[in-house]
ZADOZA-264190 format. One line per field, with one value per residue: residue number from 1; residue in three letters; x, y, z of N, C-alpha, C in turn. Coordinates in steps of 0.001 Angstrom, whole numbers. Atoms other than C-alpha are relative to their C-alpha. Example, Ala and Ser with C-alpha at 12.3 -4.5 7.8 and 13.67 -1.06 7.14 Angstrom:
k: [1_2]
r: [Ala_Ser]
n.px: [890_-820]
n.py: [-1190_-1190]
n.pz: [0_-60]
ca.px: [12300_13670]
ca.py: [-4500_-1060]
ca.pz: [7800_7140]
c.px: [900_-770]
c.py: [1200_1090]
c.pz: [0_730]
end
This chain:
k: [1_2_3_4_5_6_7_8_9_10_11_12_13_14_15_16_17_18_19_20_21_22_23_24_25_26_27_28_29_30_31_32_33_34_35_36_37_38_39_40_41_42_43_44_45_46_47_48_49_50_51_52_53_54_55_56_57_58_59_60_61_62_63_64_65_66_67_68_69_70_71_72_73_74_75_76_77_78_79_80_81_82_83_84_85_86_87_88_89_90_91_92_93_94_95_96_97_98_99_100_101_102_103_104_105_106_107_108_109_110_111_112_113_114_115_116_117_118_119_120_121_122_123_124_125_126_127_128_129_130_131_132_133_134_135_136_137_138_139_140_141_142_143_144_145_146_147_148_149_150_151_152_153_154_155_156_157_158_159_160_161_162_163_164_165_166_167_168_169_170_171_172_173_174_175_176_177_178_179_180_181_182_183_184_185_186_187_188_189_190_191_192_193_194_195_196_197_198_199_200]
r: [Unk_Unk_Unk_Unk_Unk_Unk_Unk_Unk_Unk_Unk_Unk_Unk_Unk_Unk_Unk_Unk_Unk_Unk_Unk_Unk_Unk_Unk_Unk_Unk_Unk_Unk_Unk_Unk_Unk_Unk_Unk_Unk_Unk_Unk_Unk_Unk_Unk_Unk_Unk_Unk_Unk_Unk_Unk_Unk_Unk_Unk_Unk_Unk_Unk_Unk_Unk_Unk_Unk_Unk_Unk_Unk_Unk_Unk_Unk_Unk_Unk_Unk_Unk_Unk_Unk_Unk_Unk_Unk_Unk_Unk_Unk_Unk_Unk_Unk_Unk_Unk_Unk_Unk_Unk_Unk_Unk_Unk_Unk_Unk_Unk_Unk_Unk_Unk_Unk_Unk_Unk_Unk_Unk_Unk_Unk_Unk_Unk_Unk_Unk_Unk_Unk_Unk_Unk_Unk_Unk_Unk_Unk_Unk_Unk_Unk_Unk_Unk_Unk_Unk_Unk_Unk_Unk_Unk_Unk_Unk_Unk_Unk_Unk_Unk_Unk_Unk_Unk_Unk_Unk_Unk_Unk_Unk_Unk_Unk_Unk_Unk_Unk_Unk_Unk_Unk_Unk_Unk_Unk_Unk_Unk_Unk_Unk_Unk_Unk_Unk_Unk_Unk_Unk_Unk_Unk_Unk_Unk_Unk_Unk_Unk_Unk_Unk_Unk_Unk_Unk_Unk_Unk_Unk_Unk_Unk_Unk_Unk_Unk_Unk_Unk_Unk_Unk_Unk_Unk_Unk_Unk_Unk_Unk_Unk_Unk_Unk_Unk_Unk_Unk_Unk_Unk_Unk_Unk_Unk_Unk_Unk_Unk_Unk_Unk_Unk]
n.px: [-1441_-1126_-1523_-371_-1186_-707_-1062_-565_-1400_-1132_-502_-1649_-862_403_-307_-412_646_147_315_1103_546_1900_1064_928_47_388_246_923_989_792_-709_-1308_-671_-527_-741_-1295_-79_-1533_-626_-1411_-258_-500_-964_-406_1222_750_547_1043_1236_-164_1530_270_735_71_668_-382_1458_-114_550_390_-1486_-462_396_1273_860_344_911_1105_-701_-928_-41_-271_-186_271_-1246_-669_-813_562_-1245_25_-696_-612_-952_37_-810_-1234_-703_339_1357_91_1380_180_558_103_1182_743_801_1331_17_-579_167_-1919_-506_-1124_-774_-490_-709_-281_-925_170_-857_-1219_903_1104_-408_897_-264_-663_744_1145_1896_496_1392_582_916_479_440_1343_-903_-1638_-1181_270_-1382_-285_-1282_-688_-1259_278_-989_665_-290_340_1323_454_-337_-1471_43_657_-328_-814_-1086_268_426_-1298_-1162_317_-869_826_56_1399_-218_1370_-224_1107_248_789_-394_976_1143_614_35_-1552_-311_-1042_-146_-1360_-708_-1410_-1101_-598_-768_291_1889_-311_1033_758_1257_1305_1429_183_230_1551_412_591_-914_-1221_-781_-1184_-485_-1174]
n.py: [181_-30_-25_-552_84_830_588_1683_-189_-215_1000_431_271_372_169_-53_-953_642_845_-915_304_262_635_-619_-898_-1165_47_-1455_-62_1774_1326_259_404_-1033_183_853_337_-154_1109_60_1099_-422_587_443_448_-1862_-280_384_-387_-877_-402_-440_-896_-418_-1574_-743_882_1210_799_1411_289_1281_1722_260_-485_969_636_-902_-1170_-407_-1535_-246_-1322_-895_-513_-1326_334_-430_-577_935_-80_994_-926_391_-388_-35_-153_-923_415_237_-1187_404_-480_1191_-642_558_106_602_1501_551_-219_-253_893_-1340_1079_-1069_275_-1153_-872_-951_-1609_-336_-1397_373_-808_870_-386_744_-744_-275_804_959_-6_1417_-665_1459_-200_423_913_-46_-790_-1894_-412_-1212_-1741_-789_-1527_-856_1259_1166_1214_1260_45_375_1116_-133_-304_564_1311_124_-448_-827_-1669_-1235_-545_-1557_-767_-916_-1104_-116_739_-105_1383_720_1155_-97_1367_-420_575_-85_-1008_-150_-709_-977_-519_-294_905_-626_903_-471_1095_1272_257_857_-478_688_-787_627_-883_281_-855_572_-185_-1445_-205_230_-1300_250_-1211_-210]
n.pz: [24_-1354_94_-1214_-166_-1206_-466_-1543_-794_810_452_-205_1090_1055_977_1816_494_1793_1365_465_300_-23_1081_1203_1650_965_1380_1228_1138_-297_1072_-160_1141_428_-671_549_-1519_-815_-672_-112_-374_-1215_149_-1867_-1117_-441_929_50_-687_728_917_1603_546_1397_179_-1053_-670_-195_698_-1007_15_1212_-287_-66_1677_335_467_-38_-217_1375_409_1015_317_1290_16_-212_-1059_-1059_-787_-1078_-926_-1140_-1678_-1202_-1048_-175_1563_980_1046_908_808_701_666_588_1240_-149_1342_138_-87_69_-1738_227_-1448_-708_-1295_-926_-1034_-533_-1067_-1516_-96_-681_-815_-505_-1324_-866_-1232_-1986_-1029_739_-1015_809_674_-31_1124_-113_1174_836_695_146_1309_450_-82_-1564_473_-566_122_1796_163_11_-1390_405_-551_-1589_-615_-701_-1300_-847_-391_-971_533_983_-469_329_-1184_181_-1012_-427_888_399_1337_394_513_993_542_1653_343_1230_-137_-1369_-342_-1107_-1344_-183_-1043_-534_-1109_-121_-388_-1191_-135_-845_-155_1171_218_1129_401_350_709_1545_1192_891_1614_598_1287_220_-523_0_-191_1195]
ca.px: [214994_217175_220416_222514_225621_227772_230395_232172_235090_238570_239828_243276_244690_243985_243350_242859_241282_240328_238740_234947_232275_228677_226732_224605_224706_224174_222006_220882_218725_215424_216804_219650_220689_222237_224029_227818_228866_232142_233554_236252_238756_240404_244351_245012_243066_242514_241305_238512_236698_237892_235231_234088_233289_231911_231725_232695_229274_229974_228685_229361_232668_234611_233820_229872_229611_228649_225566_222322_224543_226620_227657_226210_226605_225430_227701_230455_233363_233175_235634_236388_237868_239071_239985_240915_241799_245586_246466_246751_243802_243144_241539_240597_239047_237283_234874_232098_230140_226520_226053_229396_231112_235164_237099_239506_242023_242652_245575_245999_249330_249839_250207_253629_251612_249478_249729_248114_247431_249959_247272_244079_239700_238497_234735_233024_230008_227047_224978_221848_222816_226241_227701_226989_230350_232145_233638_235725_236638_235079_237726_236529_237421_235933_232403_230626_230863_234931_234399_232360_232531_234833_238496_237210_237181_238629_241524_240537_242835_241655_239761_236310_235890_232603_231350_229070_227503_226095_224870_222901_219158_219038_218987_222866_223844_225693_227011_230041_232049_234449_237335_239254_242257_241802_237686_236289_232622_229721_227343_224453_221996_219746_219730_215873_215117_214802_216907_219860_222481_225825_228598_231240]
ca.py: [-39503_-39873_-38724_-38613_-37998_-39293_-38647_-41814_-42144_-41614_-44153_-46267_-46554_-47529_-47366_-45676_-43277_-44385_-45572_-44763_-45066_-46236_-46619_-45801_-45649_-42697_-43400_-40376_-41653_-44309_-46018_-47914_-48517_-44789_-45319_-46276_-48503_-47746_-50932_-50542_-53311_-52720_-53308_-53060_-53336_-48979_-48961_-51143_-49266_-45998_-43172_-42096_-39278_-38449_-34745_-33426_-35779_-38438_-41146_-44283_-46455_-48749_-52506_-51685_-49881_-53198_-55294_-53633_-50624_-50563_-47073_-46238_-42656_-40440_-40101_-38047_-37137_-37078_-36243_-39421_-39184_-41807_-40900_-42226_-40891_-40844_-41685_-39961_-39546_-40890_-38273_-39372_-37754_-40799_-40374_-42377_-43964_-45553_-49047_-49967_-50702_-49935_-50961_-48386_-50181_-48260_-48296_-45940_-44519_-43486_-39645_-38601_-35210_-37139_-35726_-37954_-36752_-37557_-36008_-37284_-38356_-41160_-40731_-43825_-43565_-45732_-45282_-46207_-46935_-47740_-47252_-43234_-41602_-39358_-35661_-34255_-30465_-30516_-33965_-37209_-39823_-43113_-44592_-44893_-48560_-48203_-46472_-48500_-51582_-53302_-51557_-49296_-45389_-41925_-40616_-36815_-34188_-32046_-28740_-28292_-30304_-30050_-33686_-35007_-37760_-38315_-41055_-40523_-40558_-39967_-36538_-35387_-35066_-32499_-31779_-30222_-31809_-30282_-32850_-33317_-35341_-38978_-38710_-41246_-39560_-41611_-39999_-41908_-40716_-42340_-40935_-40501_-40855_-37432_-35615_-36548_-34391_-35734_-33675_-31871]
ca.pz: [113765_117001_117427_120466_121286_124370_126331_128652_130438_129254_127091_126925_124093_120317_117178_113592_111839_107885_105646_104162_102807_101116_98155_95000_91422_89226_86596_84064_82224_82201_78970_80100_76405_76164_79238_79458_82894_85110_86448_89116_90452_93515_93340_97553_100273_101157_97917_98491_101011_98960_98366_94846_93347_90275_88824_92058_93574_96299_94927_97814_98098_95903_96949_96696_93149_91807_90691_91805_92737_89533_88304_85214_83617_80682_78102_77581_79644_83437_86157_88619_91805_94391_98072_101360_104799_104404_100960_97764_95804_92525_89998_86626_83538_81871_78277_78696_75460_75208_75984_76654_80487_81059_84032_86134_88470_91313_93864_96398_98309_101393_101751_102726_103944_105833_109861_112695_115924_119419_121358_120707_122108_120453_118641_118324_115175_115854_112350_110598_107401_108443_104855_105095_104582_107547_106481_109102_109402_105065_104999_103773_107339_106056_106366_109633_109886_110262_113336_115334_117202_119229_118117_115863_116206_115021_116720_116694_118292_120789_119841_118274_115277_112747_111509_108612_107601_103865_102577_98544_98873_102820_104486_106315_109591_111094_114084_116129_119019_121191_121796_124705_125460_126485_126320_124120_122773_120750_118323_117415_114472_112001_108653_107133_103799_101658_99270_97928_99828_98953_99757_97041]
c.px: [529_1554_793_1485_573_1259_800_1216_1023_393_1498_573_-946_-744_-704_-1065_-122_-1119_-2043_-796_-1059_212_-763_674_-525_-469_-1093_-950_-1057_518_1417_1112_856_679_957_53_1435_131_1280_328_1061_1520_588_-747_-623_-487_-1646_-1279_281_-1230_-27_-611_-559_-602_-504_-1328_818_-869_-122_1588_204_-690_-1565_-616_-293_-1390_-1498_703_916_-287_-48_-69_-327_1302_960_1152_-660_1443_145_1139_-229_512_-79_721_1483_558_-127_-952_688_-902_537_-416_-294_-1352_-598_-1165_-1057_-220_1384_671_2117_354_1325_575_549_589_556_1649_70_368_1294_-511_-870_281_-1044_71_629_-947_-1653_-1711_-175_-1497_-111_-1758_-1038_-1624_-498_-420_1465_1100_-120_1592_-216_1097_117_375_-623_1140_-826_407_-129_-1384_-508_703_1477_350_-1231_-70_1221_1738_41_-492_594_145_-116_784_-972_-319_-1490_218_-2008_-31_-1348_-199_-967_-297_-1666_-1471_-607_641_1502_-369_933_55_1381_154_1154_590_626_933_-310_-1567_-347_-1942_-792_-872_-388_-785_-692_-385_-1724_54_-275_1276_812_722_1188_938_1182_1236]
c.py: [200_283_359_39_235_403_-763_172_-144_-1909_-893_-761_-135_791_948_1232_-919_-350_448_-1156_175_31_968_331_816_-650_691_170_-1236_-785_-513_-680_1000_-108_-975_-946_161_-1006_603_-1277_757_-517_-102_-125_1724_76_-489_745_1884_697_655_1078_101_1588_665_-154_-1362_-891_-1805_-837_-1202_-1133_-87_715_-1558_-951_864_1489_788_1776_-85_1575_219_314_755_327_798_3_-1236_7_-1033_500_-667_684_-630_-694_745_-176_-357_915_-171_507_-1437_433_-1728_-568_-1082_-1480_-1061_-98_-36_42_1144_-995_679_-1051_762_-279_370_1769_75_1274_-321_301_-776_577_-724_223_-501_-428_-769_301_-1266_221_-1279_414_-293_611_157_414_1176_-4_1162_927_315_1182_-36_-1451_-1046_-1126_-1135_-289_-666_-1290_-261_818_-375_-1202_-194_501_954_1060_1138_617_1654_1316_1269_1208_-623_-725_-197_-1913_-212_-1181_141_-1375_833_-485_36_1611_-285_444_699_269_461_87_973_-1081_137_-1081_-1214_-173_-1066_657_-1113_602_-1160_528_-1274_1006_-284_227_1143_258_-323_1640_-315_1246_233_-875]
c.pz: [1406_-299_1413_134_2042_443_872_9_-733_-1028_96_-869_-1321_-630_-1404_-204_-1497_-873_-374_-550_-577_-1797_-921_-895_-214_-801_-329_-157_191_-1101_47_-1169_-1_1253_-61_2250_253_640_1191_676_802_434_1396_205_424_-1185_-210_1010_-396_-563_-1446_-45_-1009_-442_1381_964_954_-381_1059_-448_-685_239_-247_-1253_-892_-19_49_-50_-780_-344_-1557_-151_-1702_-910_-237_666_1400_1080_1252_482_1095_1198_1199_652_-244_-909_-831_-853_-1369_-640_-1535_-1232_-1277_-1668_181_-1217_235_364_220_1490_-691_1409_595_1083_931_1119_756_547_1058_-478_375_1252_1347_1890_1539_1745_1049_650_-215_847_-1566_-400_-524_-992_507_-1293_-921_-1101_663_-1380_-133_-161_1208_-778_1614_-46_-2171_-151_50_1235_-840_-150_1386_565_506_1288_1179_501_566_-618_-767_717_-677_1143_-297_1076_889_-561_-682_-1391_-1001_-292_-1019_-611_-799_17_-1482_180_1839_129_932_1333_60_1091_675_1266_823_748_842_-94_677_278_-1473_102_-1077_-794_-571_-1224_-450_-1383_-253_-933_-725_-1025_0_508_579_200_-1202_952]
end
């Protein structure tokens, strides 16, 4: 595994903090008869790259729970949660029954709460899988790939800041940054393959 992290010359100007990410179904059980399936359909656009939880498990982000990746679940009730950098979550309590699939339509909000730094260093993610998801400070950010590439970055205020990257089925990173005004920093990893070590 490699991981490096960078820091290059000040930056000038732009753009965003948001949005998330990644992948993988849950499924229980080997007989996929006793399993129920969760459909969702994505009523904006922050919703689509929106991460999931299930039973307080990330689980990987809206737009990619689908076909190979479909979410099925044991059944029963289960606790589903929706979240993006700077809207209001969606949190759900859904009952789940055997062989049958049910559809959740999610549409996020902006926060009103939501607090963006004047002051800020840009971090730049460069991230093998790109769909991992990024926690901030124990805060869901987005997934990697929304901070990387040409325009893409989080706007992070100065001051020490922790950072993680999950992704289900690969081993986390972790590391902590100290921020500075107007510095624009890159971390690098790849994830390797090993336990699942999603984050609550």
């Amino acid at each position: 595994m490699m991981t490096t992290i960078r820091k290059t010359r000040s930056f000038g100007a732009t753009l965003l903090i948001a949005i998330l990410g990644l992948l993988a179904p849950k499924a229980g059980a080997k007989n996929n008869e006793i399993l129920g399936e969760v459909r969702f359909e994505a009523e904006n656009g922050p919703a689509k790259s929106a991460g999931v939880w299930v039973d307080d498990k990330y689980i990987g982000y809206l737009k990619e729970l689908k076909g190979s990746k479909k979410l099925l679940l044991l059944p029963g009730e289960h606790q589903i949660s929706v979240r993006q950098a700077g809207f209001q979550s969606v949190d759900e309590t859904i009952s789940v029954q055997p062989n049958q699939v049910q559809t959740l339509r999610v549409s996020l909000a902006k926060d009103p709460r939501a607090r963006y730094p004047t002051v800020s260093g840009e971090v730049k993610l460069f991230v093998d899988p790109n769909r991992a998801a990024v926690f901030v400070d124990n805060q869901f950010a987005g997934h990697a790939r929304e901070f990387s590439g040409g325009g893409r970055a989080m706007l992070l205020s100065p001051g020490k800041h922790n950072i993680k990257i999950i992704l289900p089925g690969y081993q986390s990173f972790t590391t902590e940054i100290e921020v500075r005004a107007n510095q624009r920093y890159d971390i690098k990893t790849q994830l390797p393959k090993g336990p699942d070590s999603a984050a609550d």
